[in-house]
C-alpha atoms as one frame of an Amber mdcrd trajectory, in Angstrom:
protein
 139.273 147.547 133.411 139.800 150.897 131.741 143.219 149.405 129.995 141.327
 146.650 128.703 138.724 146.166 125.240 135.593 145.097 126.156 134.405 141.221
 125.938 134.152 140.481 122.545 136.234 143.469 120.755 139.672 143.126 119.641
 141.728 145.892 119.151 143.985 145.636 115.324 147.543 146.426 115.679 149.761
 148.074 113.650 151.798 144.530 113.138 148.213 142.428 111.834 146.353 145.927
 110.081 147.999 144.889 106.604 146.154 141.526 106.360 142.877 143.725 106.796
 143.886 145.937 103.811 144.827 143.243 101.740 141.649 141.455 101.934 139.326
 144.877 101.965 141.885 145.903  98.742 140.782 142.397  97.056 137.576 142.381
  97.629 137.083 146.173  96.270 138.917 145.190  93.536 136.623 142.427  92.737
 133.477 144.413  93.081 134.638 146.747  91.222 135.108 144.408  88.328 131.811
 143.059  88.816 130.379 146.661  88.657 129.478 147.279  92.264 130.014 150.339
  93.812 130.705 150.760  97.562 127.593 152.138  99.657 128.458 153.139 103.294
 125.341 153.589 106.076 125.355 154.376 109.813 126.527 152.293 112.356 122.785
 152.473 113.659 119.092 152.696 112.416 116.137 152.766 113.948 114.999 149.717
 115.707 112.162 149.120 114.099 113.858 148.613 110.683 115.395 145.405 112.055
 112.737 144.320 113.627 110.831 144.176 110.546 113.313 142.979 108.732 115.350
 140.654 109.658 112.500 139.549 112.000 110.898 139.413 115.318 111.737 135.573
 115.490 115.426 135.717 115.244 118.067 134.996 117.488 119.077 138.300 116.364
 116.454 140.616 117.056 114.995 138.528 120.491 118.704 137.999 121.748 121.515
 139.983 120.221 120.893 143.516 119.447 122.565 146.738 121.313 119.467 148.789
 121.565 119.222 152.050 123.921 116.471 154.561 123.819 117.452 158.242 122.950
 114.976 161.393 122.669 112.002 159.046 122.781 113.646 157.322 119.949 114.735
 153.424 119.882 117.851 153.154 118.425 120.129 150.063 117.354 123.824 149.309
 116.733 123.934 147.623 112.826 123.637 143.779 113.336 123.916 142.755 109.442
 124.260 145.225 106.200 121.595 144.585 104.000 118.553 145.973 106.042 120.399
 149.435 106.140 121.426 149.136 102.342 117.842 148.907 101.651 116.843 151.336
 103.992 119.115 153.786 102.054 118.112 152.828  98.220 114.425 153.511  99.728
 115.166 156.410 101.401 117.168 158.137  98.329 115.142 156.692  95.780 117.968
 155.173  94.303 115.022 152.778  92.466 114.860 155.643  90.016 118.274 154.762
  88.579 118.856 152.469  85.740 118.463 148.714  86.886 119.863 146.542  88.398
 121.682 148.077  90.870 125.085 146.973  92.802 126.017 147.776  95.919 129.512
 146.737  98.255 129.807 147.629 101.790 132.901 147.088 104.275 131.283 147.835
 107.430 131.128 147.161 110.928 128.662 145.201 113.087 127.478 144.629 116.856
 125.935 141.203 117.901 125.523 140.910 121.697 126.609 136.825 121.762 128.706
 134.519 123.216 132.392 135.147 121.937 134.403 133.237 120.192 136.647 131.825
 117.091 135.931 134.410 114.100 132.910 135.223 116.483 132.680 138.514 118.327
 130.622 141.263 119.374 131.905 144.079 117.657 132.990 142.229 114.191 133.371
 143.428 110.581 131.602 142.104 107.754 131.940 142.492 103.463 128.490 142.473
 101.616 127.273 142.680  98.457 123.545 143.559  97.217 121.598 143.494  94.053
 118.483 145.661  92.885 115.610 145.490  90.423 115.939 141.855  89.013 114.350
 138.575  89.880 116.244 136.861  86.956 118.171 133.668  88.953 121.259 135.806
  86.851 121.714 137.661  89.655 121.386 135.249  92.375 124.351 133.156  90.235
 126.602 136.301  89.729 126.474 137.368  93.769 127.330 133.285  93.946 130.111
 133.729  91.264 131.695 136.641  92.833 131.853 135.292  96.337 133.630 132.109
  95.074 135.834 134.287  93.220 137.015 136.653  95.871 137.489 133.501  98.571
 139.634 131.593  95.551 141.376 134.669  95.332 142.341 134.293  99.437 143.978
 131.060  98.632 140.967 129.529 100.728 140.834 125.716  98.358 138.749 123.529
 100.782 135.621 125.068 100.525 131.589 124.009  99.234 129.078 125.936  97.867
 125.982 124.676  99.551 122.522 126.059  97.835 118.819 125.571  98.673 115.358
 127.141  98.060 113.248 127.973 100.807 110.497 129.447  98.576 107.771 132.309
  98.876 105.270 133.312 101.526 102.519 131.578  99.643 104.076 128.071  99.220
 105.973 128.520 102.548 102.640 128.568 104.877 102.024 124.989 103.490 105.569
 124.138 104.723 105.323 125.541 108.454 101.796 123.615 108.629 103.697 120.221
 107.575 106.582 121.051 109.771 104.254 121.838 112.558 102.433 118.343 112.480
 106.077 116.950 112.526 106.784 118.710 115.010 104.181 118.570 117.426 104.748
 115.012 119.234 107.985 116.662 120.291 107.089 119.973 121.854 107.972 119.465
 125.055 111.196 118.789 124.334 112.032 121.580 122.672 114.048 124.730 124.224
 111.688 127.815 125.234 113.015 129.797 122.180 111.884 126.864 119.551 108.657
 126.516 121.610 108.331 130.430 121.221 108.626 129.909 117.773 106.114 126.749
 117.232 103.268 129.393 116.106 105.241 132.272 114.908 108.097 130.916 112.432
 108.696 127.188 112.847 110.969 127.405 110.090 113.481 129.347 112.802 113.537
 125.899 115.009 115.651 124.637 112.591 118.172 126.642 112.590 118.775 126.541
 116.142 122.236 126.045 117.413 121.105 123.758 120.552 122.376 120.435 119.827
 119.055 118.539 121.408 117.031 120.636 118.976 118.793 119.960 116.328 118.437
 116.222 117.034 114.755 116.657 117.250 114.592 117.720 114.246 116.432 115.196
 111.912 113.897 113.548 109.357 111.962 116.994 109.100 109.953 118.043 105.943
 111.912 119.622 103.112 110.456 123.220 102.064 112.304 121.510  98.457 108.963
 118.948  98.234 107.064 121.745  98.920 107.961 125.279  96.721 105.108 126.127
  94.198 105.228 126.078  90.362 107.458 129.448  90.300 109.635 129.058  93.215
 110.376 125.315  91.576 111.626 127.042  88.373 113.848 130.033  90.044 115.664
 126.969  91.576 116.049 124.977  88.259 117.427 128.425  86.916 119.585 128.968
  89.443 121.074 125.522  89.073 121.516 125.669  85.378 122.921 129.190  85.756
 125.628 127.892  88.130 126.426 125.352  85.542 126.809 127.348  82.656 129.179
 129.138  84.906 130.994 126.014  86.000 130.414 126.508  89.581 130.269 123.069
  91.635 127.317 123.344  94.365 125.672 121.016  96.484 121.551 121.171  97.260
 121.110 120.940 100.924 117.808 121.486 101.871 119.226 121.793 105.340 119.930
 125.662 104.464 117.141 127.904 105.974 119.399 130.828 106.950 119.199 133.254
 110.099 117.406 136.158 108.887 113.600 136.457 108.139 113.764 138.620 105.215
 115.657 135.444 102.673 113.027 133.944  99.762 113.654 131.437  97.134 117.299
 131.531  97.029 119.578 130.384 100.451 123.179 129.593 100.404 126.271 129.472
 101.928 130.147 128.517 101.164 131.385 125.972 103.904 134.878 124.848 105.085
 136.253 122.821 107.601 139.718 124.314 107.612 139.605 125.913 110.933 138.115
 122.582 112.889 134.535 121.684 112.723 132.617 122.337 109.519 131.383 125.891
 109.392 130.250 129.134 107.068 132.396 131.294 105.886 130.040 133.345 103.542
 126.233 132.910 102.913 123.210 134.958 101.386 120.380 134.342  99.436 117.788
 136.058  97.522 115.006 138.689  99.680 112.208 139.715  97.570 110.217 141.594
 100.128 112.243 143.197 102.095 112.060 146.821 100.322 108.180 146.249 100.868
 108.336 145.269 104.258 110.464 148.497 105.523 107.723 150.933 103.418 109.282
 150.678 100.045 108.277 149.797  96.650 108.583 146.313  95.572 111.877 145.916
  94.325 113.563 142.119  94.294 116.744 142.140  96.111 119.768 139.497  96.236
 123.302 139.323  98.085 125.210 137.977 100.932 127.277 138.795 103.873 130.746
 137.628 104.845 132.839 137.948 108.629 135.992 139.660 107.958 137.153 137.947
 111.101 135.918 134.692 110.184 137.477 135.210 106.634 141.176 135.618 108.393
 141.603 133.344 110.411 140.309 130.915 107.841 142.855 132.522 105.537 145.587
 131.464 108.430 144.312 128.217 108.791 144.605 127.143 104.967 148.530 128.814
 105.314 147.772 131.638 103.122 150.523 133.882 103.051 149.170 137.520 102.604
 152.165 139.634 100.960 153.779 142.148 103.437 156.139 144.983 102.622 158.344
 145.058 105.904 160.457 148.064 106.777 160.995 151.922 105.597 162.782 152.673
 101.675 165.043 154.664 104.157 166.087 156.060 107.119 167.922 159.243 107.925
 170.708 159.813 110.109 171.898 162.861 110.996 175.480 164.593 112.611 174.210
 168.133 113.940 171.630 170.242 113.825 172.085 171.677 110.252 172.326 168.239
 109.459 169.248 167.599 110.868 167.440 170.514 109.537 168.873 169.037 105.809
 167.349 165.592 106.875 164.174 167.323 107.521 163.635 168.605 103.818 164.868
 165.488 102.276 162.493 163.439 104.467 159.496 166.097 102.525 160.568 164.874
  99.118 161.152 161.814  99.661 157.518 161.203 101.075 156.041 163.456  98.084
 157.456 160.927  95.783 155.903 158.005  97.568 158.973 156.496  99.383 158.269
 155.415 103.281 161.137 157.319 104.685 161.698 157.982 108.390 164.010 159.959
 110.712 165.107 159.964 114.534 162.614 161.688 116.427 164.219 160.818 120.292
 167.654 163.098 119.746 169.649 159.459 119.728 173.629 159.943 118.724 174.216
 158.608 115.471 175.667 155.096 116.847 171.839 154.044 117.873 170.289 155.565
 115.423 171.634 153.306 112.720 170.209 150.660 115.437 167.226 152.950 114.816
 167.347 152.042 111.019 167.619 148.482 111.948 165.150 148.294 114.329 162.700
 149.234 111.606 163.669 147.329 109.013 165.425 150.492 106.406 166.332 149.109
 103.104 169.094 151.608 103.009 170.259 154.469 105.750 171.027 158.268 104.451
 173.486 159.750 106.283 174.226 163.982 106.270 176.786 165.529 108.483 178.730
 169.145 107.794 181.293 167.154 105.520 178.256 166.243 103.186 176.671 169.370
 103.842 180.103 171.053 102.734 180.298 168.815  99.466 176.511 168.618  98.979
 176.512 165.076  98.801 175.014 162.477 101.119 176.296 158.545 102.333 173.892
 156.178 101.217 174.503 153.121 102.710 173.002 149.466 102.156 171.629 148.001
 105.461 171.162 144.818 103.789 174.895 144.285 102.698 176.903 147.183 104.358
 177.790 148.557 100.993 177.935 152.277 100.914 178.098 155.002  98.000 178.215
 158.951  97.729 175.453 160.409  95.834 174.685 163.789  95.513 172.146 165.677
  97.071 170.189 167.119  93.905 170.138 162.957  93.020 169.129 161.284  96.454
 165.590 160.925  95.926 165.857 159.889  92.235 168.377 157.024  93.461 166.264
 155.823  95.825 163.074 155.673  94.387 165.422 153.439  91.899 166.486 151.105
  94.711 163.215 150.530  95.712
């Protein structure tokens, strides 16, 4: 067991790590032009801070969380980003600063859950967050930038779904509505929904058993019933997205997993990878600064599986652009040779060229199988005759071609070459 990850962790090689920086590269650089600056939190918080936030009710907190108890102190791995986010613009008084503010994260995150496609326990996850506004502006830029950065993955077959499942004050008239609905089929619900009747019946709908989700086709719409102000946030939002020419669909369907979500739910959904599924969702969450001991402060964002996001990315045939191989190798005939390669291996890495050597004492016959092997656009070769003439053999892996170039010129020639 000890040479094996643990269920639901995945080790990333060496041979798959570049499609992770690609992605993590792209989607700095597109926060970055949005004006979001990264933010970077513990990998756990206190327990409490998810429990009142994303909420007692949730799959995530009842079912999902690695929690341990240390110094008297319950402590829990990070299940989502934005409760910690908050946590930390409370904590530093970041509120202070000039409004609205804009926050990325790359992080990781630990669900305790049944493994599987773009699912696991230990997963990663990009976020974004916004500060300080309730102007449906923000809500439609966090939208805009997500549909940017997946268009920007090559990812084509994909819908913006939105929805608004309003306030606390027009919300309790929802649950009591949903209730009566739901109350001739009670008993036929699964002990979690039934746990859930009194406390959030909002949550039965977004459970993932298949007989629950039956029972609840024909349900109320929190749409018919959002007050005068929750009613206009979603008009704004709508007209915002259309100014920016961003196709949606309303699917009052959309409740999403976490407690702390007001007004503003949504999620991008594709069926590239086999059944229909979310790639990326958020939503707007008010309270949530309030609810953790904060001021009031409106917040907005979303959350997206790295994962998820790849193997998506695979699915659609997205090529992600690869640079294969060292700028060089060097081979070596001696030990002054070797002690020549040595230094030229220094400045050719202080001028930004991926340059390798043997390291395993290999005659020179297999270590030009060495070059090979790792893909070297061209192989340097020093011996005492170039050592004597202070000159080197440069020679072209690609099509055997070789030329002489001297030694105060090698690294100038090949940072040409490549």
């Amino acid at each position: 067991m000890l040479t094996k990850a643990p269920k639901g962790t995945k080790d990333i090689l060496p041979s798959e790590v570049y499609k992770w920086q690609y992605v993590e590269q792209a989607f700095a650089e597109i926060c970055r032009r949005h004006g979001f600056g990264e933010i970077r939190t513990p990998d756990f918080e206190h327990t409490e801070l998810f429990k009142r936030g994303v909420g007692g009710t949730t799959d995530i907190v009842q079912k999902e969380m690695y929690t341990w108890e240390q110094a008297k102190r319950s402590l829990t791995l990070r299940p989502e980003g934005t409760s910690p986010v908050v946590r930390a613009m409370v904590e530093h008084k970041l509120y202070a600063e000039p409004q609205p503010l804009k926050f990325y994260y790359d992080i990781p995150c630990f669900r305790y859950e049944k493994p599987q496609a773009g699912r696991l326990r230990a997963f990663h996850q990009f976020g974004v967050e916004v500060f300080g506004t309730d102007s449906m502006m923000a809500d439609a830029e966090v939208i805009a930038l997500a549909q940017e950065f997946l268009a920007a993955m090559g990812i084509e077959n994909i819908e913006l779904r939105i929805n608004s499942i309003g306030c606390p004050a027009c919300r309790e008239d929802y649950k009591k509505a949903l209730r009566e609905f739901l109350a001739p089929k009670y008993d036929q619900l699964c002990d979690t929904c039934k746990s859930r009747y009194e406390t959030n019946p909002m949550r039965i709908l977004d459970c993932k058993s298949p007989e629950d989700q039956a029972l609840v086709k024909g349900a109320p719409r929190m749409l018919d019933y959002l007050c005068d102000d929750c009613r206009a946030a979603f008009e704004e939002l709508k007209a915002d997205l259309d100014a920016m020419h961003i196709a949606y669909t309303v699917d009052a369907g959309i409740v999403r997993g976490l407690d702390y979500y007001t007004k503003t739910a949504f999620e991008f959904v594709t069926d590239t990878i086999g059944a229909q599924g979310t790639v990326c969702g958020g939503g707007r969450y008010d309270h949530l600064a309030e609810e953790i001991g904060g001021p009031a402060i409106p917040g907005v964002g979303f959350g997206l599986g790295i994962e998820r996001l790849l193997i998506t990315m695979e699915a659609a045939g997205v090529e992600i652009p690869h640079r294969k191989g060292a700028d060089a190798s060097l081979v070596y005939m001696g030990d002054a040779a070797r002690r020549e390669c040595l230094s030229l291996l220094r400045s050719l890495h202080a001028e930004g060229l991926h340059a390798e050597m043997d390291m395993m004492a290999r005659n020179v016959k297999n270590q030009f199988k060495y070059a090979d092997r790792i893909g070297a656009r061209y192989a340097v070769v020093i011996g005492d005759n170039e050592i004597e003439k202070k000159e080197v053999s440069v020679k072209d892996m690609q099509t055997g071609k070789q030329e002489t170039v001297p030694f105060n010129r090698v690294v100038s020639y090949l940072k040409e070459k490549n």
